[in-house]
C-alpha positions in Angstrom: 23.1 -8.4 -11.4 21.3 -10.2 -14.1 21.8 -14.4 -13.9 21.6 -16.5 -17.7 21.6 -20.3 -16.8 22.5 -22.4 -19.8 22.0 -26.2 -19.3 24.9 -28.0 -21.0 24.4 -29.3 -24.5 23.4 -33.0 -24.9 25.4 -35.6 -23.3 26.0 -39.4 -23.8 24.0 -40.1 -20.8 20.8 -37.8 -21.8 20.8 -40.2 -25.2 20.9 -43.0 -23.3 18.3 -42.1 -21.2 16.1 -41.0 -23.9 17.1 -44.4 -26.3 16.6 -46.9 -23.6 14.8 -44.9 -20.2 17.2 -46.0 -18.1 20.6 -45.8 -16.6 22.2 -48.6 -17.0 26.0 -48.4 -18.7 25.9 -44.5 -17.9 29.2 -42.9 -17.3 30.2 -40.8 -14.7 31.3 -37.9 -16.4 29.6 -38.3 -19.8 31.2 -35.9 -22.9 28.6 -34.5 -25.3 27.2 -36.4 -28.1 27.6 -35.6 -31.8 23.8 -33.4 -31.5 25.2 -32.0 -27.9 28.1 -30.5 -30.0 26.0 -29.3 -33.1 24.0 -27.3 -29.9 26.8 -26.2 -28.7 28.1 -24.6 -32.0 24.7 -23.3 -32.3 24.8 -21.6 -29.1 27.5 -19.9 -29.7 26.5 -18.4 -33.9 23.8 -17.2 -31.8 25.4 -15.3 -29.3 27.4 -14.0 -31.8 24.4 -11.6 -32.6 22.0 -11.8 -29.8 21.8 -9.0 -27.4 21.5 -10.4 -24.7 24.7 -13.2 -24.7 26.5 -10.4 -25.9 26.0 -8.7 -23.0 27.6 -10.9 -20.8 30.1 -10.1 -18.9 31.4 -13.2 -17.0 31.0 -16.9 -18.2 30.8 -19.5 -15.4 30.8 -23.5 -16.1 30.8 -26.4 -13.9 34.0 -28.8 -14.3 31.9 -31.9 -15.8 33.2 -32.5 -19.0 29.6 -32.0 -20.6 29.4 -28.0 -19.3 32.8 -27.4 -20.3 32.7 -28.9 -23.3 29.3 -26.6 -24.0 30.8 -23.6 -22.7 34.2 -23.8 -25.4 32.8 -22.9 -28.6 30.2 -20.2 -26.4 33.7 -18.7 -24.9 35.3 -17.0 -28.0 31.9 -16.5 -29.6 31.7 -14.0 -26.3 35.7 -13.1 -26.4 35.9 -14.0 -23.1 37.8 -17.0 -20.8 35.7 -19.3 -19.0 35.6 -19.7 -15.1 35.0 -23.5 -13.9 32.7 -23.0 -10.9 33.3 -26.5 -8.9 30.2 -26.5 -7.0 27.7 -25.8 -10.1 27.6 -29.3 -10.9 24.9 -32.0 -11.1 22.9 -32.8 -8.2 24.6 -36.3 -6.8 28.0 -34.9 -8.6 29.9 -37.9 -10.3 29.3 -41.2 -9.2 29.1 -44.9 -10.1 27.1 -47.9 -8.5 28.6 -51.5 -7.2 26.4 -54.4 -8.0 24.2 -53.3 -4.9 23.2 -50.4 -6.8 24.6 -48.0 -4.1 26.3 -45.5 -5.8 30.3 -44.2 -4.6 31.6 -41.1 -5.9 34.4 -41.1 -8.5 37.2 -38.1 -9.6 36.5 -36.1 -12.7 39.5 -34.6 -14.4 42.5 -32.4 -13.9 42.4 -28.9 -15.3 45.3 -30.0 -18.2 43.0 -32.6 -19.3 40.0 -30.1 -19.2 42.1 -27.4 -21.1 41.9 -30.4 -24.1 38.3 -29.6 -24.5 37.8 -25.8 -23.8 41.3 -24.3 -24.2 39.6 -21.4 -22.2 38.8 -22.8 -18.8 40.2 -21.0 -15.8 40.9 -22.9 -12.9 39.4 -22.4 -9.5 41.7 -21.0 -7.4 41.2 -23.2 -4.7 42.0 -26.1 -6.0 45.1 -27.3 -7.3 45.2 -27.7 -11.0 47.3 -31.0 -11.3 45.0 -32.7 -9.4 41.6 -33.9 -10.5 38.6 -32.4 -9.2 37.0 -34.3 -6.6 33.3 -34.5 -8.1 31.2 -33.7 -5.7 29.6 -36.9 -4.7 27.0 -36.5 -2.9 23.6 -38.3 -1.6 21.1 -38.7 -4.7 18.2 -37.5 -3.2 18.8 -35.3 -0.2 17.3 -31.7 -1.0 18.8 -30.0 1.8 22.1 -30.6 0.1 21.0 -29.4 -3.2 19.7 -26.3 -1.9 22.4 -25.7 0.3 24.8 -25.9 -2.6 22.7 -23.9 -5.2 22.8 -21.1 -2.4 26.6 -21.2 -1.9 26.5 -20.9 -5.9 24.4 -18.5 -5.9 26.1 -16.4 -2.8 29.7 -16.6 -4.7 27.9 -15.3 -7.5 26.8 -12.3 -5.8 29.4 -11.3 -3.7 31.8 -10.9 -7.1 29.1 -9.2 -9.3 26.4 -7.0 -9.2 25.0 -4.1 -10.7 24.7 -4.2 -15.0 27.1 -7.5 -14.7 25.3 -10.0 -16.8 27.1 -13.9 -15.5 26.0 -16.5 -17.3 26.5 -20.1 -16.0 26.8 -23.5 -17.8 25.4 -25.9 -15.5 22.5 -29.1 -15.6 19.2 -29.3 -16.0 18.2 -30.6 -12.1 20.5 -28.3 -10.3 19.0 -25.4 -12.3 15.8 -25.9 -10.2 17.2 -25.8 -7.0 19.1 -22.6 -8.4 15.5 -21.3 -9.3 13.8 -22.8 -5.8 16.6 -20.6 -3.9 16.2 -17.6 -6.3 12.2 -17.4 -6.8 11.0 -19.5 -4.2 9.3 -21.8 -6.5 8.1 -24.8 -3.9 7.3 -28.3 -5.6 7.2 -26.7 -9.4 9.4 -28.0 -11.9 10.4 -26.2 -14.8 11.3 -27.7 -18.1 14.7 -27.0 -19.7 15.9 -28.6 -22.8 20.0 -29.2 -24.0 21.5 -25.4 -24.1 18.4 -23.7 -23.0 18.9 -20.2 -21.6 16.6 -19.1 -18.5 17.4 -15.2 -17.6 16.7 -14.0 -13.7 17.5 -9.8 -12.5 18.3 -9.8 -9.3 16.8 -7.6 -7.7 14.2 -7.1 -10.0 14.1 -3.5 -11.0 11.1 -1.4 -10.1 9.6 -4.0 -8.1 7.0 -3.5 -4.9 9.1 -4.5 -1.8 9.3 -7.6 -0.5 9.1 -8.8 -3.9 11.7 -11.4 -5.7 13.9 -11.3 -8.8 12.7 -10.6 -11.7 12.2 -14.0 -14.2 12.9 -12.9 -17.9 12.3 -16.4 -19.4 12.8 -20.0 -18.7 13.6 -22.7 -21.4 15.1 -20.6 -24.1 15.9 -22.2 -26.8 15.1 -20.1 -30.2 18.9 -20.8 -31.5 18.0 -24.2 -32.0 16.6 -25.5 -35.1 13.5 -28.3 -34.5 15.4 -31.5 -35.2 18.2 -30.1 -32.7 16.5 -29.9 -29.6 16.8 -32.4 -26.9 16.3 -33.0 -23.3 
């Protein structure tokens, strides 16, 4: 099975990070900005004609607004439905902060009001699609979560595909290196990944000594992006 990550397109909360370097008036569940959709679009002319997106045979998204909102015009440039995925989302999932600062986990949405922004979404089938999805709050800055979670992903993944398959996932920019950490191993490194980057991992990498790990393609790619479009 071949993996492509794509990071979701740019979102309200990237812009204010990079406008102000911090957090403060951030939303939980952030849509993309007016650049994030331009991405987007660009994403998907690009797969319209690249070999390797047009390859793919299942696309994956996490049920933040931003991912599925980056995965709708990607869908029909691939002629193919989109599968939300509810634990490929952020690390901390969707939360606020009272005026301690501690932060509380809030709802996202309902797969109707989803379906408003990527008429292609499939539901998971384990939860119930006139109810919101819970979020997946969790604690900010426990690891062993993380990387518990990116190997349930990761597990799900595997046990539905394999072979030629080639799933590509719409998911965020931190949980994409605990993805990587449980695929490669890849200790304390971080790897860079801007707004609709693509990073493509064969698992098991084919033709390779044993004991050996998957096979990393590329990290970061972002060649359907024009200069003044890329973002982090």
């Amino acid at each position: 099975m071949r993996l492509l990550l794509i990071r979701h397109a740019q979102s309200t909360n990237n812009l204010l990070f990079a406008e102000t370097g911090g957090t403060a008036g951030r939303s939980h569940d952030p849509p993309l900005t007016e650049l994030g959709r331009q991405q987007a679009r660009a994403l998907a002319e690009f797969a319209r004609t690249d070999p390797t997106l047009q390859a793919v045979t299942h696309l994956y998204c996490s049920l933040t607004t931003r991912a599925v909102q980056t995965a709708a015009p990607l869908a029909p440039a691939l002629g193919l439905k989109v599968q939300g995925l509810p634990h490929a989302h952020e690390t901390g999932g969707l939360f606020l902060r009272d005026e301690s600062g501690v932060g509380y986990g809030v709802p996202g949405k309902a797969h109707t009001e989803l379906l408003t922004e990527n008429p292609h979404l499939l539901w998971p089938a384990g939860l119930n699609a006139a109810e919101a999805w819970a979020g997946g709050f969790e604690p900010e800055d426990d690891e062993t979560i993380f990387m518990a979670r990116a190997g349930q992903v990761l597990a799900d993944l595997t046990a539905l595909h394999g072979g030629d398959e080639l799933i590509a996932l719409v998911t965020h920019g931190n949980f994409t290196q605990y993805l990587l950490r449980s695929l490669v191993g890849h200790g304390a490194a971080y790897f860079r990944v801007y707004n609709t980057a693509t990073t493509l991992i064969t698992l098991p990498a084919p033709d390779a000594p044993a004991g050996w790990g998957p096979l990393v393609e590329w990290v970061n790619r972002f060649d359907h992006l024009g200069a003044a479009e890329v973002s982090q």
